[in-house]
C-alpha positions in Angstrom: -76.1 -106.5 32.3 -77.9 -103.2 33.4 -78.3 -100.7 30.7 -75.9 -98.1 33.2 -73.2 -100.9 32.6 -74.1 -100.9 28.8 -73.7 -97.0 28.8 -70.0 -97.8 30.6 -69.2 -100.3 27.9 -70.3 -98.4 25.3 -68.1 -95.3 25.8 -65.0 -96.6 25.0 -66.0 -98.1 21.8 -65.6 -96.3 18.1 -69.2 -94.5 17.3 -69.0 -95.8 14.3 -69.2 -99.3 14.7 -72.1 -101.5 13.9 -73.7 -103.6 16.8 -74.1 -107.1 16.1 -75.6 -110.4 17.8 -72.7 -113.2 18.0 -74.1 -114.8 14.5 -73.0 -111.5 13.2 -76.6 -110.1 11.8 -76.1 -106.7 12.6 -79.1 -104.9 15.5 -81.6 -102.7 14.0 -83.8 -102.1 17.2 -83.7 -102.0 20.8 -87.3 -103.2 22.4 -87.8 -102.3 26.2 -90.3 -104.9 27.0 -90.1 -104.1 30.3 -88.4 -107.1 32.1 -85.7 -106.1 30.2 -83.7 -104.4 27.1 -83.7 -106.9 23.9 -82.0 -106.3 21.0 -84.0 -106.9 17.4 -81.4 -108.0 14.5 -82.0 -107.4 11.0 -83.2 -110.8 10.3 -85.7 -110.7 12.4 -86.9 -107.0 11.1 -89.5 -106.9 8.8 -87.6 -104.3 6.4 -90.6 -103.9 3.8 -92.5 -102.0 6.7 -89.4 -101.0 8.9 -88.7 -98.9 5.4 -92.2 -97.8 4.3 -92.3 -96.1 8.1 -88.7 -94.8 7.5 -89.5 -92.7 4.4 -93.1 -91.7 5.4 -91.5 -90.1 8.6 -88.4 -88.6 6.3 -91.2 -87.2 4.2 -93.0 -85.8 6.9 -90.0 -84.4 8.5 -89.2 -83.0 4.8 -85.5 -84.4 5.5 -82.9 -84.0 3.1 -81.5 -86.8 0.7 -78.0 -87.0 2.5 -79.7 -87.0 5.9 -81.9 -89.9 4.4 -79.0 -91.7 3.5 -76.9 -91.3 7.0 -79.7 -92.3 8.9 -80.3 -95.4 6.8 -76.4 -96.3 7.1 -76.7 -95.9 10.9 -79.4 -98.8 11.6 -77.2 -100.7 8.7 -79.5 -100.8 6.1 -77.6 -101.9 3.0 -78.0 -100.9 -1.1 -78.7 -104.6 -1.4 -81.5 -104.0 1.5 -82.6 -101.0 -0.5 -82.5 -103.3 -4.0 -85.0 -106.4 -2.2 -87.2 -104.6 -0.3 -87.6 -101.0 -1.9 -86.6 -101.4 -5.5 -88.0 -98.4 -6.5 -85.6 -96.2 -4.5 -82.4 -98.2 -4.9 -81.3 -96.1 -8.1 -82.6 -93.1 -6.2 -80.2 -93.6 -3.2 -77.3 -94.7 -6.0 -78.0 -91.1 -7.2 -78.6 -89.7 -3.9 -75.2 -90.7 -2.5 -73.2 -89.5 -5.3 -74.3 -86.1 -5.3 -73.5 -85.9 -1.4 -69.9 -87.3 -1.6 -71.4 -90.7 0.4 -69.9 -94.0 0.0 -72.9 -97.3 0.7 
Protein backbone atom coordinates (compact mmCIF):
# COMPACT_ATOMS: atom_id res chain seq x y z
CA UNK A 1 0.00 0.00 0.00
CA UNK A 2 1.34 3.53 -0.92
CA UNK A 3 0.98 6.05 1.78
CA UNK A 4 -1.56 8.18 -1.02
CA UNK A 5 -3.80 5.01 -0.65
CA UNK A 6 -3.32 5.12 3.21
CA UNK A 7 -4.43 8.83 3.16
CA UNK A 8 -7.74 7.50 0.93
CA UNK A 9 -8.37 4.79 3.51
CA UNK A 10 -7.87 6.92 6.23
CA UNK A 11 -10.51 9.60 5.40
CA UNK A 12 -13.45 7.70 5.91
CA UNK A 13 -12.56 6.38 9.24
CA UNK A 14 -13.69 8.12 12.78
CA UNK A 15 -10.52 10.51 14.05
CA UNK A 16 -10.87 9.17 17.01
CA UNK A 17 -9.99 5.76 16.68
CA UNK A 18 -6.86 4.09 17.84
CA UNK A 19 -4.60 2.29 15.16
CA UNK A 20 -3.69 -1.13 15.93
CA UNK A 21 -1.44 -4.08 14.42
CA UNK A 22 -3.80 -7.30 13.92
CA UNK A 23 -2.59 -8.73 17.61
CA UNK A 24 -4.38 -5.67 18.73
CA UNK A 25 -1.26 -3.64 20.51
CA UNK A 26 -2.17 -0.41 19.60
CA UNK A 27 0.73 1.96 17.04
CA UNK A 28 2.64 4.50 18.83
CA UNK A 29 5.02 5.52 15.85
CA UNK A 30 5.39 5.60 12.22
CA UNK A 31 9.23 5.08 11.11
CA UNK A 32 9.99 6.04 7.40
CA UNK A 33 13.05 3.92 6.89
CA UNK A 34 13.05 4.69 3.53
CA UNK A 35 12.09 1.47 1.66
CA UNK A 36 9.05 1.96 3.16
CA UNK A 37 6.50 3.35 6.05
CA UNK A 38 6.58 0.82 9.23
CA UNK A 39 4.40 1.08 11.93
CA UNK A 40 6.06 0.80 15.70
CA UNK A 41 3.45 -0.70 18.29
CA UNK A 42 3.48 -0.09 21.87
CA UNK A 43 5.18 -3.19 22.78
CA UNK A 44 7.80 -2.63 20.91
CA UNK A 45 8.23 1.21 22.27
CA UNK A 46 10.49 1.70 24.87
CA UNK A 47 7.93 3.90 27.06
CA UNK A 48 10.55 4.78 29.92
CA UNK A 49 12.38 7.08 27.23
CA UNK A 50 9.36 7.52 24.69
CA UNK A 51 7.96 9.44 28.04
CA UNK A 52 11.08 11.06 29.60
CA UNK A 53 11.29 12.79 25.80
CA UNK A 54 7.47 13.48 25.95
CA UNK A 55 7.56 15.62 29.12
CA UNK A 56 10.98 17.30 28.43
CA UNK A 57 9.59 18.62 25.06
CA UNK A 58 6.01 19.56 26.99
CA UNK A 59 8.24 21.33 29.41
CA UNK A 60 10.05 23.05 26.86
CA UNK A 61 7.10 24.00 25.02
CA UNK A 62 5.66 25.14 28.55
CA UNK A 63 2.33 23.20 27.46
CA UNK A 64 -0.59 23.09 29.57
CA UNK A 65 -1.74 20.11 31.78
CA UNK A 66 -4.89 19.29 29.65
CA UNK A 67 -2.85 19.58 26.44
CA UNK A 68 -0.37 17.08 28.15
CA UNK A 69 -2.98 14.79 28.80
CA UNK A 70 -4.73 14.87 25.04
CA UNK A 71 -1.55 14.41 23.48
CA UNK A 72 -0.74 11.44 25.65
CA UNK A 73 -4.30 9.87 24.94
CA UNK A 74 -3.63 10.36 21.23
CA UNK A 75 -0.45 8.01 20.83
CA UNK A 76 -2.65 5.72 23.52
CA UNK A 77 -0.60 6.01 26.33
CA UNK A 78 -2.66 4.56 29.26
CA UNK A 79 -2.90 5.60 33.34
CA UNK A 80 -1.59 2.02 33.80
CA UNK A 81 1.38 3.09 31.20
CA UNK A 82 1.70 6.23 33.27
CA UNK A 83 1.59 3.92 36.77
CA UNK A 84 4.75 1.30 35.33
CA UNK A 85 6.85 3.53 33.60
CA UNK A 86 6.43 7.15 35.26
CA UNK A 87 5.12 6.53 38.74
CA UNK A 88 5.83 9.71 39.77
CA UNK A 89 3.31 11.44 37.53
CA UNK A 90 0.53 8.93 37.58
CA UNK A 91 -1.26 10.80 40.62
CA UNK A 92 -0.31 13.96 38.86
CA UNK A 93 -2.22 13.12 35.57
CA UNK A 94 -5.26 11.54 38.05
CA UNK A 95 -5.27 15.16 39.34
CA UNK A 96 -4.56 16.68 36.09
CA UNK A 97 -7.56 15.10 34.28
CA UNK A 98 -10.05 15.89 36.88
CA UNK A 99 -9.56 19.43 36.89
CA UNK A 100 -9.89 19.62 33.01
CA UNK A 101 -13.22 17.57 32.81
CA UNK A 102 -10.98 14.47 31.02
CA UNK A 103 -11.85 10.95 31.22
CA UNK A 104 -8.27 8.25 30.96
Amino acid sequence: MTVSRLIKELQDCNPELHVKDTDGDEIMYLVDKGDGLYMEPKSQTDLHSTLDAFFDYCTDCAMGDEDVIMELQDVGITLEDLKDYKHNIYEWAIKAAEEHGLEW
